[in-house]
C-alpha positions in Angstrom: 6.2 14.8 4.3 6.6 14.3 0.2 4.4 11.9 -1.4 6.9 9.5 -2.0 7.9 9.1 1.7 4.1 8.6 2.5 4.0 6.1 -0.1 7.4 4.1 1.3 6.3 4.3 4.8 2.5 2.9 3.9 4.6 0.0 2.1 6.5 -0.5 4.4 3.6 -1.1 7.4 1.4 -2.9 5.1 4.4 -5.3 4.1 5.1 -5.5 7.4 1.1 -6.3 9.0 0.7 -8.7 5.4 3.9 -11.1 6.5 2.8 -11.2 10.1 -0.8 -12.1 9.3 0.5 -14.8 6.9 2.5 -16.3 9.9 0.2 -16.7 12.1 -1.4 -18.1 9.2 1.1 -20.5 8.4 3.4 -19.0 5.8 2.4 -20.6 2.2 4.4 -23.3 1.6 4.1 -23.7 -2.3 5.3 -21.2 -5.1 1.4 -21.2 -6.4 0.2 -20.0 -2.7 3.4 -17.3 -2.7 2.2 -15.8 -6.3 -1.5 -15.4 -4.5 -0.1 -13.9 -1.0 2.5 -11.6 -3.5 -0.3 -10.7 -6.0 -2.8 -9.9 -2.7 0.2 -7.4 -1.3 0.5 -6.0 -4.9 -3.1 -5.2 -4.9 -3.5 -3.9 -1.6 -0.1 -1.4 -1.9 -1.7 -0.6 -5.6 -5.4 0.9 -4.0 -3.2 2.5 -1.2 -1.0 4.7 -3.8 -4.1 5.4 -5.9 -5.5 6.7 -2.4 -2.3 8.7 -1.7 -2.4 9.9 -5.1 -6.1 11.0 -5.2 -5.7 12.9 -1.5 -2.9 14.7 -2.9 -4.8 15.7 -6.1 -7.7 17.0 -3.5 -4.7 18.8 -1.6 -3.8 21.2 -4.6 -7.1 21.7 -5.9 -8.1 23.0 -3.0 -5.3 25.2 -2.7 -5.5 26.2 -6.4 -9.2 27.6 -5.7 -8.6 28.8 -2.2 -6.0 31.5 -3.1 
């Protein structure tokens, strides 16, 4: 799989676990608790495609020294 699929699938799951959790939660009510809850998902999807980004870094230097 590309990178960018990876990354669009991850979204997509996290998105997904994020709006479940907040309903059994009690979705937020209020526009301030929706900027936290969207600014939490923006922060967790942000570490996850550094993560993707640093494992695929790895990937090629690996490859790069192995051949």
């Amino acid at each position: 799989m590309k990178t960018n699929q990876i990354f669009i699938l991850s979204a997509i799951m996290i998105t997904t676990a994020f709006f479940g959790v907040l309903s059994v939660f009690e979705l937020p009510h209020t526009v301030m608790e929706w900027v936290v809850s969207d600014t939490i998902l923006g922060v967790i999807l942000y570490f996850n495609y550094l993560v993707i980004a640093m494992n695929q870094n790895s990937t090629k230097t690996r490859t790069r020294f192995q051949s």
